[in-house]
MARSE-316680 format. One line per 8 residues: number of its first residue (from 1); their letters; for each residue y, z, x of N, C-alpha, C. Coordinates in pm, 1 decimal. Layout:
// MARSE-316680
NUM> A> Y,Z,X,Y,Z,X,Y,Z,X ~ ...
//
This chain:
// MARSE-316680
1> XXXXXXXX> 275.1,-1785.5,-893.5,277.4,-1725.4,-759.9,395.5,-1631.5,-746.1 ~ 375.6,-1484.3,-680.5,496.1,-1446.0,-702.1,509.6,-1412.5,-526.1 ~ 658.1,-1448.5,-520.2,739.0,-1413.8,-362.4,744.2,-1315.9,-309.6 ~ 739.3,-1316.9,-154.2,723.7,-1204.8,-121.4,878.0,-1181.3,-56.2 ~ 939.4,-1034.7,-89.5,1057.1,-1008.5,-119.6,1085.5,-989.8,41.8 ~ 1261.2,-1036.2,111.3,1290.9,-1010.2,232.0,1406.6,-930.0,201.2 ~ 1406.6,-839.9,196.5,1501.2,-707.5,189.1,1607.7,-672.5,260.3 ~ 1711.9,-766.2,226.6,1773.1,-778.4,361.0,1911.5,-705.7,363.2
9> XXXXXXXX> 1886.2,-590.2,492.0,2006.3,-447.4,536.3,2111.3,-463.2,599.3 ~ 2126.5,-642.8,625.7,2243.5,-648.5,721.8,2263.0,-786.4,797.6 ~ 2326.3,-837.6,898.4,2325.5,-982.0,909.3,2319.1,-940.4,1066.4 ~ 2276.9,-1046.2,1145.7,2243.0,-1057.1,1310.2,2380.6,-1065.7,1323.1 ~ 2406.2,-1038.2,1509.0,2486.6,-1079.2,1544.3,2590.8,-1251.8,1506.5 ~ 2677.4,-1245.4,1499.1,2745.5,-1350.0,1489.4,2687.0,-1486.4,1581.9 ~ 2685.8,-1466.9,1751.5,2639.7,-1543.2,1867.5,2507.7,-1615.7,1765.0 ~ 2443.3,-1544.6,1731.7,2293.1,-1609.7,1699.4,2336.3,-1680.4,1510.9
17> XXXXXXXX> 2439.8,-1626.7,1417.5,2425.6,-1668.8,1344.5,2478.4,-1806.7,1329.1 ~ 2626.3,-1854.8,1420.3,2616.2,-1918.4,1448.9,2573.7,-2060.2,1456.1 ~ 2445.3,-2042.1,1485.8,2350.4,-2131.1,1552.1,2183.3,-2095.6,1412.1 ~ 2272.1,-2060.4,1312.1,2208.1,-2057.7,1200.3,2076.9,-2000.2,1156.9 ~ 2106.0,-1877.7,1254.7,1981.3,-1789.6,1257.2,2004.1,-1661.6,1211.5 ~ 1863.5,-1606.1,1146.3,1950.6,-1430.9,1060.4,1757.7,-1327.2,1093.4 ~ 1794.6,-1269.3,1056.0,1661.7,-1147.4,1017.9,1590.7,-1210.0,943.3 ~ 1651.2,-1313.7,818.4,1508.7,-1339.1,735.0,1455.3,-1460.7,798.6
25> XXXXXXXX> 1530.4,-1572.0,867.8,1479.2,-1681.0,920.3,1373.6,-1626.9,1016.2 ~ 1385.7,-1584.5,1116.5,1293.9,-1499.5,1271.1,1133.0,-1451.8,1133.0 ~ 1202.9,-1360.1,1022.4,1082.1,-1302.7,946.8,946.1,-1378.1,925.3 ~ 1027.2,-1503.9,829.0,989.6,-1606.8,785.6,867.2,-1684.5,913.6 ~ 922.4,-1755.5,1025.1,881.3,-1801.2,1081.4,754.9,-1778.5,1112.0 ~ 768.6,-1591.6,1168.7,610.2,-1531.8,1226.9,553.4,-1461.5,1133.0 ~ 593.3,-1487.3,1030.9,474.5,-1480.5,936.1,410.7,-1575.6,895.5 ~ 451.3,-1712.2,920.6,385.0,-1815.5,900.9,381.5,-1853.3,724.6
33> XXXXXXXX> 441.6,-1818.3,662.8,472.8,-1819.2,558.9,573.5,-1932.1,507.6 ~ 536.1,-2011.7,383.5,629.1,-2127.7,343.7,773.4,-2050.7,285.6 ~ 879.1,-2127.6,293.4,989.3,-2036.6,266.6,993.2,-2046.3,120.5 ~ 950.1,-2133.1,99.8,948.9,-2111.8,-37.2,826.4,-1998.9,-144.4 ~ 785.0,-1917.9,-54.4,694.2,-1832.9,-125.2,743.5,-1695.2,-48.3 ~ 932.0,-1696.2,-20.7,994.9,-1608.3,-53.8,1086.6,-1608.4,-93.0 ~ 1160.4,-1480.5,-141.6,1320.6,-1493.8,-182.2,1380.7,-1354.6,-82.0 ~ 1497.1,-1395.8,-53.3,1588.0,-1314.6,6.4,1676.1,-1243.2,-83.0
41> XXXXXXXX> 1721.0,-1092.7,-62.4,1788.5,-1048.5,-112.5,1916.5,-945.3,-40.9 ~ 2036.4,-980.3,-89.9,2102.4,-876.0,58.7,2142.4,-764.2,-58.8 ~ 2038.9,-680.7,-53.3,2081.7,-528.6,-100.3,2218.7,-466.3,-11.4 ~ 2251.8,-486.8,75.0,2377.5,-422.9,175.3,2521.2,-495.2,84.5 ~ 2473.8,-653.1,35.4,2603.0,-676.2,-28.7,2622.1,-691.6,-168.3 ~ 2503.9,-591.8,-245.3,2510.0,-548.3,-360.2,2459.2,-704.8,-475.7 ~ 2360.1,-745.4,-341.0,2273.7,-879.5,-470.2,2168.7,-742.3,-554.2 ~ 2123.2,-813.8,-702.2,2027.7,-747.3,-749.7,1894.6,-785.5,-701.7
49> XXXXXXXX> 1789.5,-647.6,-683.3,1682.7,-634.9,-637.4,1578.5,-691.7,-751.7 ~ 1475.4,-748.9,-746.6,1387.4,-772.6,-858.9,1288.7,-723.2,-923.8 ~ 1240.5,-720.5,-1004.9,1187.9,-616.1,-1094.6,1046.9,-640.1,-981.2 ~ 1009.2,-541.6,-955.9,897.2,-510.4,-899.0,738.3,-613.3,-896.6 ~ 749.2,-612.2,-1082.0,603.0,-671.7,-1120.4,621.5,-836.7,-1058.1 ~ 750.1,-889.9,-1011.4,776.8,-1038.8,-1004.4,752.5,-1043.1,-831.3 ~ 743.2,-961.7,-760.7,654.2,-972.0,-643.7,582.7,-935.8,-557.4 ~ 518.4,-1029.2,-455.0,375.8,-977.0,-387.9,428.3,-833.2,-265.9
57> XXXXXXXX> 538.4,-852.4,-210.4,521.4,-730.9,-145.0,717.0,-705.4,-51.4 ~ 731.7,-641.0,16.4,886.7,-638.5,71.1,847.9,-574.8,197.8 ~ 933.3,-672.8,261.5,1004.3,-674.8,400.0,1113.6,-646.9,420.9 ~ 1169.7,-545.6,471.8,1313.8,-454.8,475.3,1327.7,-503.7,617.8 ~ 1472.1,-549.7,651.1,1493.2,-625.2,796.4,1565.0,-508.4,846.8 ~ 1577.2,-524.9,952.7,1691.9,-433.2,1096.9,1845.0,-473.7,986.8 ~ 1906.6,-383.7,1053.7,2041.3,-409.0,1019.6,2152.1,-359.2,1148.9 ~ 2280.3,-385.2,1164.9,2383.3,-347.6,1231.7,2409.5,-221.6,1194.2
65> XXXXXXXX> 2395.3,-164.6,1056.4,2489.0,-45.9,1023.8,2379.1,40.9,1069.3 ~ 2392.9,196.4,1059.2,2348.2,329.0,1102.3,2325.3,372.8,923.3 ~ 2187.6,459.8,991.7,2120.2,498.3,874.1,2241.4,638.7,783.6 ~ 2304.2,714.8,912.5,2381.5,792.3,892.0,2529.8,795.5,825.0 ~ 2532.8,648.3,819.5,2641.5,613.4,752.3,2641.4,640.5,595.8 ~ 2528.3,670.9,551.8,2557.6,671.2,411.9,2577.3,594.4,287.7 ~ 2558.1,454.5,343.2,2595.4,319.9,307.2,2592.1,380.3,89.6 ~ 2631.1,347.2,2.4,2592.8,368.4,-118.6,2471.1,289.7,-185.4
73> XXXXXXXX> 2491.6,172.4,-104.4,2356.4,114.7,-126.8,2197.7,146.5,-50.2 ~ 2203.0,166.9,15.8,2090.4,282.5,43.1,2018.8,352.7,-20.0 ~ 2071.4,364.7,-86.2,2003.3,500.1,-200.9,1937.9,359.9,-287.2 ~ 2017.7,271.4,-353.6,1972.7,173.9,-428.8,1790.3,144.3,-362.5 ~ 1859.5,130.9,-242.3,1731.6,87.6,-146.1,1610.2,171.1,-157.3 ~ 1645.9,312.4,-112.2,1564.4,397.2,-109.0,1459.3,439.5,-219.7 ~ 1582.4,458.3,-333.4,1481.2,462.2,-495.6,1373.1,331.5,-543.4 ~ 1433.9,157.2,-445.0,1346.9,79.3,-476.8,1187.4,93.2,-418.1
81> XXXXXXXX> 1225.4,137.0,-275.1,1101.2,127.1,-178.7,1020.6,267.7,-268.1 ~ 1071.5,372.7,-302.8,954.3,467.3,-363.4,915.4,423.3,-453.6 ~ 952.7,357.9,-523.0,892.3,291.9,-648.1,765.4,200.7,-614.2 ~ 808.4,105.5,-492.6,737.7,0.6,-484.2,594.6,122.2,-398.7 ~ 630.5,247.7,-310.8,487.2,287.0,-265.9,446.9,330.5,-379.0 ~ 476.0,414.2,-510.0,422.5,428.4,-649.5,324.7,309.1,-678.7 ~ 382.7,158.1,-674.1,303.0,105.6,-774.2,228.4,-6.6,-637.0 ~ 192.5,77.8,-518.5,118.8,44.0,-387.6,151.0,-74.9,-368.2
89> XXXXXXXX> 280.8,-176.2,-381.0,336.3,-303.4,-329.9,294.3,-328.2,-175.5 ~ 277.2,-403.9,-110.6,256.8,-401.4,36.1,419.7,-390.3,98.7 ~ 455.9,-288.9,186.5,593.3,-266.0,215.6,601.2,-264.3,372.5 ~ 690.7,-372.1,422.7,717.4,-329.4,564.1,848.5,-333.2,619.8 ~ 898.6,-184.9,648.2,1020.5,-158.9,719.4,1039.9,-197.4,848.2 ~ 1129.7,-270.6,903.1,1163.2,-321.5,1091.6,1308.0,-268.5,1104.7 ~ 1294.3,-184.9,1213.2,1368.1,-139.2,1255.5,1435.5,-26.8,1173.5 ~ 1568.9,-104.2,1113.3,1664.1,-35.1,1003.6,1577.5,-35.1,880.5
97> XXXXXXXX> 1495.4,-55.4,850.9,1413.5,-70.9,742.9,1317.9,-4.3,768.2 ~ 1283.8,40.6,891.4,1197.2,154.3,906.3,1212.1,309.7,870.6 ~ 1339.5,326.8,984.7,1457.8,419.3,910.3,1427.6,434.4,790.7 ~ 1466.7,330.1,708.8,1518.0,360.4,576.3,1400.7,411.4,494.3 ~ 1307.9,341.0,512.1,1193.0,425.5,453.8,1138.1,529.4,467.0 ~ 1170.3,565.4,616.6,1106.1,734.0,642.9,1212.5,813.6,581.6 ~ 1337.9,793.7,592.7,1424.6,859.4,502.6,1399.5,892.2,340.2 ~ 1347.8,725.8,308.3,1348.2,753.6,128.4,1204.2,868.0,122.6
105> XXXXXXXX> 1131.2,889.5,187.7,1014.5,980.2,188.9,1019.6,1126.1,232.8 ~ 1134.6,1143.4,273.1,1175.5,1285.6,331.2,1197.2,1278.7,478.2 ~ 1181.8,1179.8,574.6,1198.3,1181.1,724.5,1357.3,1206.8,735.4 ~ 1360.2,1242.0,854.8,1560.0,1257.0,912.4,1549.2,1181.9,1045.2 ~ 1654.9,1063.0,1024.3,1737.4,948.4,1079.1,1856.6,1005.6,1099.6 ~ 1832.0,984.8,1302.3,1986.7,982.8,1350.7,2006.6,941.3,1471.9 ~ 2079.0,957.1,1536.5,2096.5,941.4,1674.5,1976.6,986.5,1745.0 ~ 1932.1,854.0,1870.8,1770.4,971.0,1974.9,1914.5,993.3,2070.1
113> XXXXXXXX> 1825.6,1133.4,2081.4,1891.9,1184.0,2175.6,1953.5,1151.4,2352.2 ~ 1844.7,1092.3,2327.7,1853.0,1013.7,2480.4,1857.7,862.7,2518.5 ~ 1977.1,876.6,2364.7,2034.7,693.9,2358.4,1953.9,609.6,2341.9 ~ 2019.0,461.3,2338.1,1962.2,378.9,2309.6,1850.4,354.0,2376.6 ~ 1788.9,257.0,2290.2,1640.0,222.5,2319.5,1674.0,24.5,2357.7 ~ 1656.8,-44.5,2428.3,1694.2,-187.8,2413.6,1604.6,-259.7,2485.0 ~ 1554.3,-378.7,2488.2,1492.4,-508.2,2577.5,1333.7,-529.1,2471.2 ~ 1246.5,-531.3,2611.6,1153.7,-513.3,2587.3,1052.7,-428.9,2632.0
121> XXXXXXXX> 1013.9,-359.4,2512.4,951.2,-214.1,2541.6,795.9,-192.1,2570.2 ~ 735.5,-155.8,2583.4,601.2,-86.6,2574.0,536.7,21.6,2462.3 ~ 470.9,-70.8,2379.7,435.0,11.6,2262.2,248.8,97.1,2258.8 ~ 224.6,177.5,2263.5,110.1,267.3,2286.2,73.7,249.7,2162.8 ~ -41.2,194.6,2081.4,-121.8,248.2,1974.0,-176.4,366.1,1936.7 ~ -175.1,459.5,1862.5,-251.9,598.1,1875.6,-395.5,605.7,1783.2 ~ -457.5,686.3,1776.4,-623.2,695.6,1754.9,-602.0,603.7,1609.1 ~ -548.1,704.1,1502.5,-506.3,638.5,1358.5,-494.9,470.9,1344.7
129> XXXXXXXX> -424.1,403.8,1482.3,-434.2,240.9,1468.8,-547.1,182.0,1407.5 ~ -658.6,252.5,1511.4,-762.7,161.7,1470.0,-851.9,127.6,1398.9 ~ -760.8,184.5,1279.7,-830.4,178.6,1152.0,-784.6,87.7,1040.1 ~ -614.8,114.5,1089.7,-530.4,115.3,1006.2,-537.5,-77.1,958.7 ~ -467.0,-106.4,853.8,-526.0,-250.0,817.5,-376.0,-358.3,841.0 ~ -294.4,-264.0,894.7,-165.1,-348.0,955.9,-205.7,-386.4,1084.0 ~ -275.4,-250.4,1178.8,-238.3,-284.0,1325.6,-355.4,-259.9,1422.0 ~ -473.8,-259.5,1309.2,-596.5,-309.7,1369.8,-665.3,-440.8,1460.8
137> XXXXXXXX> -689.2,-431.8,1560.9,-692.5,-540.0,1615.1,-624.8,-556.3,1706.1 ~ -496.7,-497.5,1741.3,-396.8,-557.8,1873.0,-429.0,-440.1,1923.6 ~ -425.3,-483.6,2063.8,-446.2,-428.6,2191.6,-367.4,-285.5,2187.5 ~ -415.9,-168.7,2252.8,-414.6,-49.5,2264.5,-257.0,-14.1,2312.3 ~ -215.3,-146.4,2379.5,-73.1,-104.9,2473.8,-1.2,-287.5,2450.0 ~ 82.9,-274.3,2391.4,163.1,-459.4,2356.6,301.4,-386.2,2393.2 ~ 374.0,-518.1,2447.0,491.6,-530.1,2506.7,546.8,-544.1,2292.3 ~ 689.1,-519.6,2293.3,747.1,-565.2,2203.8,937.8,-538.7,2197.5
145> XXXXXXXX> 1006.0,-623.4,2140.2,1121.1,-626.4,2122.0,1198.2,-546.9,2077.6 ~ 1287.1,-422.1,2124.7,1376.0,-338.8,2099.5,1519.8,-349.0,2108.1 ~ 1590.4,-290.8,1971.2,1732.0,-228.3,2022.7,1752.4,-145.1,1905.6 ~ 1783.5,-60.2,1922.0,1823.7,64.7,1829.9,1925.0,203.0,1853.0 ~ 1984.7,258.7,1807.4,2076.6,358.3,1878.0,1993.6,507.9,1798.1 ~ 1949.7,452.6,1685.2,1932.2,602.5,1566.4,1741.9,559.8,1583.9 ~ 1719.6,684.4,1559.8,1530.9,666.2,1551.2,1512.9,769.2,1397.5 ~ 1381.9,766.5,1373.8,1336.5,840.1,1301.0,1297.1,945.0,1380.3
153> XXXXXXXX> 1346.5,1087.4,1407.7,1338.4,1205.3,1427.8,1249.3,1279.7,1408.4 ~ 1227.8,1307.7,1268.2,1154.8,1370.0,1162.3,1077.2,1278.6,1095.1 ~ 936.8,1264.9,1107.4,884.4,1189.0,1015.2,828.8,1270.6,890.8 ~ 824.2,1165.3,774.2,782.4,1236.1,643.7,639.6,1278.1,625.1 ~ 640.5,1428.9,587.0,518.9,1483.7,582.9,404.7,1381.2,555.0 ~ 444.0,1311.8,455.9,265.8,1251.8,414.4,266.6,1111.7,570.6 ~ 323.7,1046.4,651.5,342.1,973.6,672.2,244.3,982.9,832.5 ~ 147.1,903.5,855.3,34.9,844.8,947.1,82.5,778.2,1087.8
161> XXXXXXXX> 154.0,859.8,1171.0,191.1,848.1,1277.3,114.8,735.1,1323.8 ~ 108.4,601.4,1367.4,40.8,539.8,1432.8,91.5,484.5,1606.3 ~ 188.9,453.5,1637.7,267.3,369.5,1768.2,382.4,484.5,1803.7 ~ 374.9,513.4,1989.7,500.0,532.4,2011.0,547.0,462.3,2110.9 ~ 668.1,468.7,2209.3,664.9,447.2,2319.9,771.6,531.8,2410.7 ~ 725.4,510.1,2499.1,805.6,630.5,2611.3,941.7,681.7,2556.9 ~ 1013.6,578.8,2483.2,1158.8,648.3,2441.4,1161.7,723.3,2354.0 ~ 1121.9,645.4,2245.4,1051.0,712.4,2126.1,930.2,724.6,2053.6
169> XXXXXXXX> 894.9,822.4,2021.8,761.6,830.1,1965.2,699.9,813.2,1825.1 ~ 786.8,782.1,1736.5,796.3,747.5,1646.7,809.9,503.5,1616.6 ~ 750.2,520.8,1690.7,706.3,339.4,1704.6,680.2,317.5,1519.5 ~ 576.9,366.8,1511.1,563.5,299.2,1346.0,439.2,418.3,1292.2 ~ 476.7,414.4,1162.1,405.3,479.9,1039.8,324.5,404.0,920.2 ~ 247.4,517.8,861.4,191.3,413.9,766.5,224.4,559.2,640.5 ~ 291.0,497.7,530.6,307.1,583.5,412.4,205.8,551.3,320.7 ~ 125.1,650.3,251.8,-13.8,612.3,173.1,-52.3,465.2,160.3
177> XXXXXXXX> -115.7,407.7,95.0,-239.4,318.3,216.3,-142.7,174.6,225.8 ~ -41.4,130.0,187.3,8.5,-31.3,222.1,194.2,23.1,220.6 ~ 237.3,80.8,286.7,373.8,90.5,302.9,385.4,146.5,510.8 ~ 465.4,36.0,551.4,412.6,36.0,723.3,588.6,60.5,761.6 ~ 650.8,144.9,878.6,784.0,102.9,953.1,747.5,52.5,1099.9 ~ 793.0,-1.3,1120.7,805.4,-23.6,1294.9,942.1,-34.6,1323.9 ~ 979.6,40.7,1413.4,1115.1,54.7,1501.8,1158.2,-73.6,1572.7 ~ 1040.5,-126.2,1616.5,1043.4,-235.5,1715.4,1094.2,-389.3,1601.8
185> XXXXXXXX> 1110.0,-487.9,1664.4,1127.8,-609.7,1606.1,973.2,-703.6,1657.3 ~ 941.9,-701.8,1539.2,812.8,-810.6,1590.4,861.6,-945.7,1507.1 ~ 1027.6,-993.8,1523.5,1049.5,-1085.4,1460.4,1109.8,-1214.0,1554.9 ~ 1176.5,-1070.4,1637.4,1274.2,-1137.4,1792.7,1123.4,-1203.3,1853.2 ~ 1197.9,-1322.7,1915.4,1134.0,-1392.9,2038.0,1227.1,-1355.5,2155.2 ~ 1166.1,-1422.6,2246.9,1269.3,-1394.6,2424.2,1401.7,-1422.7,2376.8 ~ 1441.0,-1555.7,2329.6,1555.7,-1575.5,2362.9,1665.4,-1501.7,2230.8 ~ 1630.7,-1428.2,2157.3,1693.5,-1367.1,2066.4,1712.6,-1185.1,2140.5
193> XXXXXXXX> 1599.4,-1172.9,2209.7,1658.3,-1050.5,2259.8,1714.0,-1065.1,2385.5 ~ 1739.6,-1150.3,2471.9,1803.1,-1205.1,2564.7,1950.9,-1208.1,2522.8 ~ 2013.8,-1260.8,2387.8,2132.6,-1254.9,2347.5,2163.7,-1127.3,2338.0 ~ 2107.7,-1093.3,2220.8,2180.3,-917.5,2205.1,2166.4,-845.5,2349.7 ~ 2130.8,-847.0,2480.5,2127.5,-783.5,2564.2,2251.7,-836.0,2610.1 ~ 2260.5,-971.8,2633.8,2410.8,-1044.8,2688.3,2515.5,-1031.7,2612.6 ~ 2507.3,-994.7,2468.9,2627.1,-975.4,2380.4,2670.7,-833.7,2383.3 ~ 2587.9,-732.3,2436.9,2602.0,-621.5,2443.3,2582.7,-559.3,2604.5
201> XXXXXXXX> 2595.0,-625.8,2698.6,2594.8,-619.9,2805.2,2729.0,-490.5,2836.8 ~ 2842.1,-537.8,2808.9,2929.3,-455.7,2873.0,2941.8,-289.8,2848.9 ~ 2894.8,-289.8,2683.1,2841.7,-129.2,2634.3,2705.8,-97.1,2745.2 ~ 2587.1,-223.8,2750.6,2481.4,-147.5,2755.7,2552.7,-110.7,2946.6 ~ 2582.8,-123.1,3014.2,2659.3,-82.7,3133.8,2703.4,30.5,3186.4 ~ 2795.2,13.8,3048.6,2832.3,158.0,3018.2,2787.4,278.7,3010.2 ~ 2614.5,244.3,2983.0,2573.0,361.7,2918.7,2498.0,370.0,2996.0 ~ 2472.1,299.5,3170.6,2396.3,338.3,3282.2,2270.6,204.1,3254.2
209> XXXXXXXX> 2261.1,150.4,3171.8,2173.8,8.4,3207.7,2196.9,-71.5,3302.7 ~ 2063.7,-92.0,3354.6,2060.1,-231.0,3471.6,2057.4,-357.3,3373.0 ~ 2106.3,-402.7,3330.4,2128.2,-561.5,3268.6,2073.8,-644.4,3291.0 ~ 2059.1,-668.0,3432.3,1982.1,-787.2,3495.6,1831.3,-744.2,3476.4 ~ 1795.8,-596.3,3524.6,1665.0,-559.8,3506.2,1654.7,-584.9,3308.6 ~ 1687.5,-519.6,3300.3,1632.0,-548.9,3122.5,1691.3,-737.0,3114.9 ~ 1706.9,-814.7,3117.9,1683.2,-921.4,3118.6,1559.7,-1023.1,3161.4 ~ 1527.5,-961.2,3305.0,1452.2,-988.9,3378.4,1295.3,-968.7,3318.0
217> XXXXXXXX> 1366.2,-850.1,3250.4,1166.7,-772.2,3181.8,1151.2,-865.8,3053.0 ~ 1226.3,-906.5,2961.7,1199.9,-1007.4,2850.7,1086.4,-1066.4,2873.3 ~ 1028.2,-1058.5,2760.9,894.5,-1169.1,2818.7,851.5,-1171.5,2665.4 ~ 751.7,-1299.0,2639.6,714.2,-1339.0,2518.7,623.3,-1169.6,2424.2 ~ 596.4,-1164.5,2299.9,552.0,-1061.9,2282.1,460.5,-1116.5,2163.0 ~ 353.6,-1144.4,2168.3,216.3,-1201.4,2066.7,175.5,-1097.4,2001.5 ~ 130.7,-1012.9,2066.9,57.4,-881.2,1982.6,190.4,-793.9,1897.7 ~ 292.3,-810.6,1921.1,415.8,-743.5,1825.5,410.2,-875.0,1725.9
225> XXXXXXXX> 416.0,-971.4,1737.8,468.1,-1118.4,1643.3,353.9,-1100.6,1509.7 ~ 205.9,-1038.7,1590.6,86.4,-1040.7,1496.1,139.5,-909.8,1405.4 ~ 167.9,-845.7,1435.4,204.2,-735.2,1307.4,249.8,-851.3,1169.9 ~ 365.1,-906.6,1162.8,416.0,-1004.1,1044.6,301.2,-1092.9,977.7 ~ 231.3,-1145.4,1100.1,136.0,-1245.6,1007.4,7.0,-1178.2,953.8 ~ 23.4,-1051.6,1006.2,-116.0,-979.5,949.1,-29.8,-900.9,786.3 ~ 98.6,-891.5,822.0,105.4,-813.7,707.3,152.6,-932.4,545.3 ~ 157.3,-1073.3,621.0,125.1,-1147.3,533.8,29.6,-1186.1,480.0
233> XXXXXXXX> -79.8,-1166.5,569.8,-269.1,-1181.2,509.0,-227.9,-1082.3,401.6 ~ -169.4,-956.9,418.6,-248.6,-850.6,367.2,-181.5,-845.2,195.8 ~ -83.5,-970.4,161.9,-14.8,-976.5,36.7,-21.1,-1109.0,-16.4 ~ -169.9,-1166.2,70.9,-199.7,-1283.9,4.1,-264.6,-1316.4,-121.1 ~ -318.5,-1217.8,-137.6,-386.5,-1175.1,-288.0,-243.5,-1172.8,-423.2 ~ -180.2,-1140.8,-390.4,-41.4,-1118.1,-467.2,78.9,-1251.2,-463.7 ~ 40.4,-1286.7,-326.5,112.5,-1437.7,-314.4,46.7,-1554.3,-394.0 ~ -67.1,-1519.6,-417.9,-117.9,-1645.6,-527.1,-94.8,-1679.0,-676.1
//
């Protein structure tokens, strides 16, 4: 059986780790997946990545750092994920891992212009969804979990616009037929984006947020959670 790889760009807030929680645990969970039919890897702190043929597919998590930073490992990253759409691995970027992939394909990651994006958002499906074999099936318009400062800007020529939402329009892509990003977190539950709103309360203030209103709007998000467990159907053939 080979594992399906968690690609991991960075570590959660402290508040939540804590209490012994990260990007790959949240992953894990709503995909419904045994943990033991994955392995974690923190490419950000220079663990080695695995040879390709040894698994069923990669999950690139959100991270803290900015795509613009330049990180040196990035590139490590970037040359892995083209490889893996070469040899059609099932690939899904969240958030910072979305980024990172429209980048390794030619997209430009940076600052949206009109700031952050945070709580819980409203995601629009576009015509292309309903075909598509990630995000077929969920409802035309799903609530889902945001925070981000940098978007994908520029998406990469070959790349299948599917989701936006009012902030940004760039929600998620599909790169030739099994490589997917979503901006959004379909990993967060309520009470994980409830923290980062309270841990980041005094910036988000700053920057003209109602706090209480984006608290208030949190609400459970099913049709974002189904993205993970569908994109675990879709590397079950490879998980065996």
């Amino acid at each position: 059986m080979k594992p399906l790889l968690i690609m991991k760009t960075g570590r959660t807030i402290e508040t939540l780790r804590q209490h012994g929680e990260d990007f790959e645990d949240w992953i894990i969970t709503a995909m419904e997946v045994p943990r033991g039919h994955t392995m974690t890897v923190a490419v950000d702190e220079g663990e080695t990545l695995p040879s390709q043929t040894t698994i069923a597919g990669i999950v690139v998590t959100g991270s803290p750092a900015m795509i613009t930073d330049g990180a040196p490992w990035n590139e490590i990253a970037a040359d892995y994920l083209r490889s893996a759409i070469s040899d059609s691995l099932p690939i899904l970027g969240i958030c910072y891992g979305h980024q990172l992939l429209a980048q390794a394909c030619g997209g430009r990651v940076d600052y949206h212009p009109a700031g952050r994006e945070v709580g819980t958002v409203q995601v629009r499906l576009h015509q292309a969804a309903q075909s598509d074999p990630l995000l077929a099936g969920l409802p035309c318009e799903f609530r889902a979990h945001a925070t981000h400062s940098q978007s994908v800007l520029t998406l990469p020529e070959s790349a299948i616009l599917l989701a936006g939402s009012d902030h940004d329009p760039h929600q998620s892509f599909r790169i030739a037929e099994r490589a997917w990003g979503v901006q959004f977190h379909p990993e967060f539950t309520p009470h994980v984006m409830r923290t980062y709103v309270l841990e980041r309360q005094e910036a988000l203030r700053a920057e003209g947020f109602d706090v209480e209103a984006l608290l208030a709007a949190v609400v459970d998000t099913p049709a974002a959670t189904a993205v993970l467990r569908n994109f675990a159907r879709l590397t079950e053939q490879e998980l065996r």
